[in-house]
ZABABA-160243 format. One record per atom (N, C-alpha, C): y, z, x; residue in one letter; residue number from 1; atom name. Coordinates in Angstrom, 1 decimal. Layout:
ZABABA-160243
@Y Y | Z Z | X X | rest a | nr NUM | atom CA
...
//
This chain:
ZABABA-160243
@Y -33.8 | Z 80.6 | X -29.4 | rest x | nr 1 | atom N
@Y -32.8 | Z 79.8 | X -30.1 | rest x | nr 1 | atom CA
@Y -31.4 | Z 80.5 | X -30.1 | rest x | nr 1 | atom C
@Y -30.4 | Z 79.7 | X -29.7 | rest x | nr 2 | atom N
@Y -29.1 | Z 80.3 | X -29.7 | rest x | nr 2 | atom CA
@Y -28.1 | Z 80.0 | X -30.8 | rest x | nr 2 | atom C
@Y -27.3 | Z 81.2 | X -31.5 | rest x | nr 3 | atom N
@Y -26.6 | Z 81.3 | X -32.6 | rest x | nr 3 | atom CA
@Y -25.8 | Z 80.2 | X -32.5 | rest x | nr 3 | atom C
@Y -25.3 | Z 80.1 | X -33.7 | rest x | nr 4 | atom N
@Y -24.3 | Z 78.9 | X -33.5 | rest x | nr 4 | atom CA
@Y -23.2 | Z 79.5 | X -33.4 | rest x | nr 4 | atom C
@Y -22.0 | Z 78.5 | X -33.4 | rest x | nr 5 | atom N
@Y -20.4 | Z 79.2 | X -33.3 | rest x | nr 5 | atom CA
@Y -20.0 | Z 79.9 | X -34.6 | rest x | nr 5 | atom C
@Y -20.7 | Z 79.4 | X -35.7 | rest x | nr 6 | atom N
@Y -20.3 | Z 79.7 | X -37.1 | rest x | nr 6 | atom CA
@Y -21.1 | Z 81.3 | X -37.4 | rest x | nr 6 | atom C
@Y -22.4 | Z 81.2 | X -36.5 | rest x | nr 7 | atom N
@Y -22.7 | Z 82.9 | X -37.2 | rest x | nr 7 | atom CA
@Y -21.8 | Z 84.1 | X -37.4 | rest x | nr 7 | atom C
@Y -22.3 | Z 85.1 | X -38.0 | rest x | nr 8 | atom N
@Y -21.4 | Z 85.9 | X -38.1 | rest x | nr 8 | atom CA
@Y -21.1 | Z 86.9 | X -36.4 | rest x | nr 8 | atom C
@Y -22.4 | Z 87.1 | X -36.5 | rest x | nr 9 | atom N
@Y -22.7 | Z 87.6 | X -34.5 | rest x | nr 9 | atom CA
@Y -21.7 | Z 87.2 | X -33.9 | rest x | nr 9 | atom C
@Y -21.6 | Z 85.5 | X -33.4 | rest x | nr 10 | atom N
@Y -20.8 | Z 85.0 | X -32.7 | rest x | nr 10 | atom CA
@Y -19.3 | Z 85.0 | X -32.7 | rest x | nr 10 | atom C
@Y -19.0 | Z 85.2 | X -34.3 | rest x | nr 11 | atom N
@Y -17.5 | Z 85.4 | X -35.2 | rest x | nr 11 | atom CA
@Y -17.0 | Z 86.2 | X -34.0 | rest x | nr 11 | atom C
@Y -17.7 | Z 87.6 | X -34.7 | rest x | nr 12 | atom N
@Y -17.6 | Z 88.7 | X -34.3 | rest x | nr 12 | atom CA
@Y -16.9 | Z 89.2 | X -32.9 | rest x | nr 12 | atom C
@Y -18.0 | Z 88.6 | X -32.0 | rest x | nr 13 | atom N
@Y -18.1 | Z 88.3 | X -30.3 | rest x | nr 13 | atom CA
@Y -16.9 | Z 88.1 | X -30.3 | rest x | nr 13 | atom C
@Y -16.4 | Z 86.5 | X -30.9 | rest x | nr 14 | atom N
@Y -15.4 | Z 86.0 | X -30.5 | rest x | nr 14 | atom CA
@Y -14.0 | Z 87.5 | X -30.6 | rest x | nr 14 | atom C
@Y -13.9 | Z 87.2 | X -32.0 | rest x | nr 15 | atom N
@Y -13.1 | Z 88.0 | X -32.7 | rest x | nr 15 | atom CA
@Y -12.4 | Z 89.8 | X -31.7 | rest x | nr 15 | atom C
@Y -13.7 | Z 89.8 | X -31.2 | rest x | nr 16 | atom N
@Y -13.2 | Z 91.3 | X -30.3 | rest x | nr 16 | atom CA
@Y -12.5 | Z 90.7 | X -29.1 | rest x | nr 16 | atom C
@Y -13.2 | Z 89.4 | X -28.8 | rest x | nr 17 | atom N
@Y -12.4 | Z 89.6 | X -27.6 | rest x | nr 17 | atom CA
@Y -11.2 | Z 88.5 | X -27.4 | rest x | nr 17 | atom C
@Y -10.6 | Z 88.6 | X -28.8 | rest x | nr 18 | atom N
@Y -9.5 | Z 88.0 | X -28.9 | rest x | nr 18 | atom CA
@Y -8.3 | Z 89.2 | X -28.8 | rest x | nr 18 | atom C
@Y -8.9 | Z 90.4 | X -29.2 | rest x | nr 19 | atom N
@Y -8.3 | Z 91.3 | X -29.4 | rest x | nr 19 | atom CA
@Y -8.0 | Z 91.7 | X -28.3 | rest x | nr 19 | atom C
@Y -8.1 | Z 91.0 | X -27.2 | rest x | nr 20 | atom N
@Y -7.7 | Z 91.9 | X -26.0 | rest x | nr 20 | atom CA
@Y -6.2 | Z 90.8 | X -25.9 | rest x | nr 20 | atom C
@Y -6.5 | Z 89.8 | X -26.3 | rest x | nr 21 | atom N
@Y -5.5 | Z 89.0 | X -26.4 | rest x | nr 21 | atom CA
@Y -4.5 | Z 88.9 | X -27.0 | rest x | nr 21 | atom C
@Y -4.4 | Z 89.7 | X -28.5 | rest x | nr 22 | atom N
@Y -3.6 | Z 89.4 | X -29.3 | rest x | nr 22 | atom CA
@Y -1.9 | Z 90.2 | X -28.7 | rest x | nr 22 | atom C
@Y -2.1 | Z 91.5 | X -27.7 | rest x | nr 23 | atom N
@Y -1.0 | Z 91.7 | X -27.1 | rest x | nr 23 | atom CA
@Y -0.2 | Z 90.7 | X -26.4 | rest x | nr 23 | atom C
@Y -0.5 | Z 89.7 | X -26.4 | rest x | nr 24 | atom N
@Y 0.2 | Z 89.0 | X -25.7 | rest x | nr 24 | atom CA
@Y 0.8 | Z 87.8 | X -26.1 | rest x | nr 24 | atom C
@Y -0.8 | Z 87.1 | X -27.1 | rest x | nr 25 | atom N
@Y -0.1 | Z 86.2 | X -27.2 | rest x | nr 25 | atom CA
@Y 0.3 | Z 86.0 | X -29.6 | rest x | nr 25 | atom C
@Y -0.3 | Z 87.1 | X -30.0 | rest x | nr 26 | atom N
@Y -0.2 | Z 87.2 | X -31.0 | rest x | nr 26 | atom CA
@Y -1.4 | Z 86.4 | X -31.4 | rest x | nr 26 | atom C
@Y -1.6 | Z 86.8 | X -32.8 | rest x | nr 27 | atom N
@Y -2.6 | Z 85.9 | X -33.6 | rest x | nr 27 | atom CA
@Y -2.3 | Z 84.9 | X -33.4 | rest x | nr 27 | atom C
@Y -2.8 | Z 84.1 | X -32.3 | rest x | nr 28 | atom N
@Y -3.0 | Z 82.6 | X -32.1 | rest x | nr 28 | atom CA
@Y -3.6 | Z 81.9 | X -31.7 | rest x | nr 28 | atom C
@Y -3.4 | Z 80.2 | X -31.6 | rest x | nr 29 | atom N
@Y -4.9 | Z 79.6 | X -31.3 | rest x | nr 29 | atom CA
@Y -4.7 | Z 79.5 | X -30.0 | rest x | nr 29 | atom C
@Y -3.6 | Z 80.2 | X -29.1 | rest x | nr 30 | atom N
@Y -4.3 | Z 80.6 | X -27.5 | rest x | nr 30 | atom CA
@Y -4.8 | Z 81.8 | X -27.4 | rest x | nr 30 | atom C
@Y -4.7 | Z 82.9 | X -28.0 | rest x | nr 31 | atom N
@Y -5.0 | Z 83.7 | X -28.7 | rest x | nr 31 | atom CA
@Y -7.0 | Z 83.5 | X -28.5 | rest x | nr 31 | atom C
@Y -7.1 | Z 82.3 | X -29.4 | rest x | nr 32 | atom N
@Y -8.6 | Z 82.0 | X -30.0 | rest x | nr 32 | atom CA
@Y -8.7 | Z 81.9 | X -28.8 | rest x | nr 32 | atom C
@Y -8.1 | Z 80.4 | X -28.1 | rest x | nr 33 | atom N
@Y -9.1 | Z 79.3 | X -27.5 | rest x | nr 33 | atom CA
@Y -9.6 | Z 80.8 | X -26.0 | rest x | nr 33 | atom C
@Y -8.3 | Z 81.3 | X -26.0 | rest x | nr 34 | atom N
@Y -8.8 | Z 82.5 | X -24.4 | rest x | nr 34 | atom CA
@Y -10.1 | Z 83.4 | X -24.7 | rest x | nr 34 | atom C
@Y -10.3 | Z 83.6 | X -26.1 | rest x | nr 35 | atom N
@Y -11.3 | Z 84.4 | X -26.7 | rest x | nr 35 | atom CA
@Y -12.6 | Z 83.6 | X -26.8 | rest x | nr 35 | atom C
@Y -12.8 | Z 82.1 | X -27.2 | rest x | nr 36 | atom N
@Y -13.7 | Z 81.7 | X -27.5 | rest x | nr 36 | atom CA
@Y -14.5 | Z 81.4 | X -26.1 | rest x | nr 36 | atom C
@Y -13.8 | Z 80.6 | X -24.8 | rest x | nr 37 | atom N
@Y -14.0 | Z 81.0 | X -23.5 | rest x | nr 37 | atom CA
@Y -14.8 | Z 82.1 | X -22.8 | rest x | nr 37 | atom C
@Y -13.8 | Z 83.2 | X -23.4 | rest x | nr 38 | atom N
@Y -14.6 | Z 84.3 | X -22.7 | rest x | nr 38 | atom CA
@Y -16.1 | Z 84.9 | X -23.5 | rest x | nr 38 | atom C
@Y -16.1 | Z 84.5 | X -24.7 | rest x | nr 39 | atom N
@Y -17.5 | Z 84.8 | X -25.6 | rest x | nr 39 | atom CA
@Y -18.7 | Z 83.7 | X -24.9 | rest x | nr 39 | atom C
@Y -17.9 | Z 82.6 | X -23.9 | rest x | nr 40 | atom N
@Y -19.2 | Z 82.1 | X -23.3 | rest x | nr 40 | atom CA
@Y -18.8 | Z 80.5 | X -24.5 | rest x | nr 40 | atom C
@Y -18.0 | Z 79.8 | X -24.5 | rest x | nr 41 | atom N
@Y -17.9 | Z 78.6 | X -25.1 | rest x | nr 41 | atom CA
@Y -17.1 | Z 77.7 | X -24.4 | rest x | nr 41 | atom C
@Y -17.1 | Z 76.6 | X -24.5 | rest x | nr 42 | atom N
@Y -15.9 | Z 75.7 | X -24.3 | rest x | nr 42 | atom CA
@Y -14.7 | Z 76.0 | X -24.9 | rest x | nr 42 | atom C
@Y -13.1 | Z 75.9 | X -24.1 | rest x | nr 43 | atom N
@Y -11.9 | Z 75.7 | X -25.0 | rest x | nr 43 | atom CA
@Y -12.0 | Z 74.8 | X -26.4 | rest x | nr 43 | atom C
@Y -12.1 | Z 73.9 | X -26.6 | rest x | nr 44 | atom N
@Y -12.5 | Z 73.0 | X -27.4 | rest x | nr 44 | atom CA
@Y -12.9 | Z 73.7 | X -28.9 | rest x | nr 44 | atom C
@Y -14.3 | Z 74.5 | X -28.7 | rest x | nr 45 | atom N
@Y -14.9 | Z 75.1 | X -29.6 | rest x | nr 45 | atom CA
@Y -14.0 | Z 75.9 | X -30.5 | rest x | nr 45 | atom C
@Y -12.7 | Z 76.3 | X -30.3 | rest x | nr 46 | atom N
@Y -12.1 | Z 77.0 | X -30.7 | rest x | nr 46 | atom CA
@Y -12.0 | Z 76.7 | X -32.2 | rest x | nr 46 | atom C
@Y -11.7 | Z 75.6 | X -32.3 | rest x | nr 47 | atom N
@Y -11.5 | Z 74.5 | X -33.5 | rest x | nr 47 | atom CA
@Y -12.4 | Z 74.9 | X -34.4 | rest x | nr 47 | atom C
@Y -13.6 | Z 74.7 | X -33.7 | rest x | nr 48 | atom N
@Y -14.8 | Z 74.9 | X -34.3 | rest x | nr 48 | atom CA
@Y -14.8 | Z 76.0 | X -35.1 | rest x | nr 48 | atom C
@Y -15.2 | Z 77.2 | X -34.1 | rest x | nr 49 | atom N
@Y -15.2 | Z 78.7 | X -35.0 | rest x | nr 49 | atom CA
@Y -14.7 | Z 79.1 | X -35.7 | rest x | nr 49 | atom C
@Y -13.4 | Z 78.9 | X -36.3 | rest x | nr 50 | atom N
@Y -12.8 | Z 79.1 | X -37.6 | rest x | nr 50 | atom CA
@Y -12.5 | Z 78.0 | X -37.9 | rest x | nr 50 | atom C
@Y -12.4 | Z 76.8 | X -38.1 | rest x | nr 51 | atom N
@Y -12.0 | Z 75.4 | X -38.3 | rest x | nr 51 | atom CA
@Y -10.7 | Z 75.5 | X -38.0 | rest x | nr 51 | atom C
@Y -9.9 | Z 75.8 | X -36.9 | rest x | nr 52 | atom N
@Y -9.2 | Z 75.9 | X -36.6 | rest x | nr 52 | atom CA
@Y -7.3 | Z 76.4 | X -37.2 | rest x | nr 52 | atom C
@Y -8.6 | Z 77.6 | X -38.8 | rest x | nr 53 | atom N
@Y -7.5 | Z 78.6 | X -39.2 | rest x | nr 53 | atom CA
@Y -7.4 | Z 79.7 | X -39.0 | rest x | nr 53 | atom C
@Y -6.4 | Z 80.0 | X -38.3 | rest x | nr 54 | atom N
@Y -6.1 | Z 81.4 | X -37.9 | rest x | nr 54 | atom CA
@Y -6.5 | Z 82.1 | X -39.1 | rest x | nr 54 | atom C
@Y -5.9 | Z 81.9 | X -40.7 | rest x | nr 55 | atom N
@Y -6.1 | Z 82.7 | X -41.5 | rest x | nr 55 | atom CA
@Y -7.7 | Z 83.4 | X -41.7 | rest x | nr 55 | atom C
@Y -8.7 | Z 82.3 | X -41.3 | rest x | nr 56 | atom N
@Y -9.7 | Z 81.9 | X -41.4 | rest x | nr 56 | atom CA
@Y -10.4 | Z 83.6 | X -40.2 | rest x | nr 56 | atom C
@Y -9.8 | Z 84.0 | X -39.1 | rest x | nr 57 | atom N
@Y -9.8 | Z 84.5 | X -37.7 | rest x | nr 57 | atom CA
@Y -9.6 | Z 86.3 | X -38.9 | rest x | nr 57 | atom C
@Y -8.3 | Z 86.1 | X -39.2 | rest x | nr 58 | atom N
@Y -7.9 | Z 87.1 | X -40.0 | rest x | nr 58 | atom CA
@Y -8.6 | Z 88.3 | X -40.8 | rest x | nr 58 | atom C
@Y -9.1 | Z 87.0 | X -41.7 | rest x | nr 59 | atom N
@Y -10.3 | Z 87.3 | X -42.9 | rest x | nr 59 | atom CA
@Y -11.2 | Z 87.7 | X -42.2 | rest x | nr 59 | atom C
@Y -12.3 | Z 87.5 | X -41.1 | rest x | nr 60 | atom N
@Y -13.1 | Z 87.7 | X -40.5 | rest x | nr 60 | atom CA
@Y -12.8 | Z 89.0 | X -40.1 | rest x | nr 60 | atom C
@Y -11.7 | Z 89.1 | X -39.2 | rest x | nr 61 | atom N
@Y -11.6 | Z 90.6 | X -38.5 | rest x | nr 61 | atom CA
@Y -11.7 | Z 91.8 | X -39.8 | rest x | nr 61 | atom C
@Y -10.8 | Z 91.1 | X -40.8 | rest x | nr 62 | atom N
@Y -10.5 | Z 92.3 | X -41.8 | rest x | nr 62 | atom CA
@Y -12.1 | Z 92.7 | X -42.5 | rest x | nr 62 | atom C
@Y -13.0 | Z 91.7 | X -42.6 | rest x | nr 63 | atom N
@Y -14.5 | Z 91.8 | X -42.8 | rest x | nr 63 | atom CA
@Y -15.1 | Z 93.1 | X -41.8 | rest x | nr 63 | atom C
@Y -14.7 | Z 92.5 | X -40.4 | rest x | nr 64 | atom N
@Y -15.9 | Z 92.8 | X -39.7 | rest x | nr 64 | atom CA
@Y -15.4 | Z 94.3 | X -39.3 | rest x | nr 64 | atom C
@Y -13.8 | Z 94.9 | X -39.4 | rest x | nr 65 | atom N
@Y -13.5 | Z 96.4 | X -39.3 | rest x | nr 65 | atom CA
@Y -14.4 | Z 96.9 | X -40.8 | rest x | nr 65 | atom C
@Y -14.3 | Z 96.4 | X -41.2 | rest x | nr 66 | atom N
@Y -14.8 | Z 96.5 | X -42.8 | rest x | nr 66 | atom CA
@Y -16.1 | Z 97.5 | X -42.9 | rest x | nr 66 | atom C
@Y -16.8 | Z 96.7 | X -42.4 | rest x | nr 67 | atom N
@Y -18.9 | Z 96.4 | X -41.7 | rest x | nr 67 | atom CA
@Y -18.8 | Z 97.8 | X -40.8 | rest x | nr 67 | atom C
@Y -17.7 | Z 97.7 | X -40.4 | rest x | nr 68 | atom N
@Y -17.6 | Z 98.9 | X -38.6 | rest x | nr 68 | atom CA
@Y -18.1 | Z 99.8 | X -39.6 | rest x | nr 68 | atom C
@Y -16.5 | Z 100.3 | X -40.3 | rest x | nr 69 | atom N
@Y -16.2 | Z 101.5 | X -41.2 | rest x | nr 69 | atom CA
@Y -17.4 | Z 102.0 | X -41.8 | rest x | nr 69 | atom C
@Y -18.2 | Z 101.1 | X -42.7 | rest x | nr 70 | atom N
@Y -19.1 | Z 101.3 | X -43.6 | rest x | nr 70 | atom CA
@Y -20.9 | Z 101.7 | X -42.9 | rest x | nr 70 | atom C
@Y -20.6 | Z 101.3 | X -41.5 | rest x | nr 71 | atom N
@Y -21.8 | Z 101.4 | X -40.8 | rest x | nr 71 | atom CA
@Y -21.4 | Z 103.1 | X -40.2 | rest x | nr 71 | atom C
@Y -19.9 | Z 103.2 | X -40.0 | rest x | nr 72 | atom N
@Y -20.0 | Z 104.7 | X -39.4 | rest x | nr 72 | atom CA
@Y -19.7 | Z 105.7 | X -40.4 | rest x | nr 72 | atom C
@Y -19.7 | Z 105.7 | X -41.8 | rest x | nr 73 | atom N
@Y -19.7 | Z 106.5 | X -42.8 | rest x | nr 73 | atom CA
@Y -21.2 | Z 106.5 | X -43.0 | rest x | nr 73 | atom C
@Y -21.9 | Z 105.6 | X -43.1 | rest x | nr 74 | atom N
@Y -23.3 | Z 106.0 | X -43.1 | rest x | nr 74 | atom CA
@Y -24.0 | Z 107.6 | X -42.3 | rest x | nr 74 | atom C
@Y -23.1 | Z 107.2 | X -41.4 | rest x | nr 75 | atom N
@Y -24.1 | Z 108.4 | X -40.2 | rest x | nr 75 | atom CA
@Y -23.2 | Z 109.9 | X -40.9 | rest x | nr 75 | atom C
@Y -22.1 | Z 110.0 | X -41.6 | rest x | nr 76 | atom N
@Y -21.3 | Z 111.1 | X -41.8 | rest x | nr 76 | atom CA
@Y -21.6 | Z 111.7 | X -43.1 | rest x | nr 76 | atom C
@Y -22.1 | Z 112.9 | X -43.5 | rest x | nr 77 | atom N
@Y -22.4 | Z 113.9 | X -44.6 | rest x | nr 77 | atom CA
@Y -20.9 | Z 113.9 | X -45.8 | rest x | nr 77 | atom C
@Y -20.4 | Z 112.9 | X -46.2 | rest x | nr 78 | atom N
@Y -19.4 | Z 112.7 | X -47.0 | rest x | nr 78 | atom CA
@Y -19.2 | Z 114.1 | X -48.0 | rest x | nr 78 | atom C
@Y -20.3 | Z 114.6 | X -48.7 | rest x | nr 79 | atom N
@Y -20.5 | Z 115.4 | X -49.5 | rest x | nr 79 | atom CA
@Y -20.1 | Z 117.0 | X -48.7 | rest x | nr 79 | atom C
@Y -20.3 | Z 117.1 | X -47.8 | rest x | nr 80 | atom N
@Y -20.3 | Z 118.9 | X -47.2 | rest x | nr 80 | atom CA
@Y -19.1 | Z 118.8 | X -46.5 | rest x | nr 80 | atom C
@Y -18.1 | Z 117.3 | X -46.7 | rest x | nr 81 | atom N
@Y -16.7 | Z 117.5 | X -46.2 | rest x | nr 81 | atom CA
@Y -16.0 | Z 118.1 | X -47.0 | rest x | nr 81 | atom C
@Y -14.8 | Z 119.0 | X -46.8 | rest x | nr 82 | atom N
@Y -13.8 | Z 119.3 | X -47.3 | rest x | nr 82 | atom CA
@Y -12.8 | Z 118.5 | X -47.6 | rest x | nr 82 | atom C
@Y -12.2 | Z 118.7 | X -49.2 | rest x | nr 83 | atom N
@Y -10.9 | Z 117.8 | X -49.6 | rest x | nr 83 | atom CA
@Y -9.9 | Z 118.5 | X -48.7 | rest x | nr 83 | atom C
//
């Protein structure tokens, strides 16, 4: 069974490889639609994956650095660091 556009997996997918985009064309929905493409979708779909709000794109990334952070503090001895 394959994820839909909405999972968070897919988000994600998208989301990174918008980032290769955003040099160029800024947070936007060419930005998206170049990203959603290269995650393996139709242009079209772009709409779809955030309902067609950037802010919506935003939120997501600021989430998913979020998830990064908290998944690589896991592996790190917080306690035997120095202030």
């Amino acid at each position: 069974m394959s994820l839909s556009i909405h999972s968070p997996e897919i988000r994600d997918d998208i989301v990174q490889h918008m980032l290769g985009f955003v040099s160029s064309y800024g947070w936007s929905h060419d930005a998206l639609k170049h990203a959603v493409v290269q995650a393996g979708f139709q242009e079209q779909d772009a709409w779809r994956a955030f309902e067609g709000d950037l802010d919506k794109v935003l939120q997501h990334f600021i989430h998913m650095i979020d998830r990064q952070m908290l998944e690589k503090l896991q592996l790190i001895d917080l306690a035997s660091m120095r202030v």
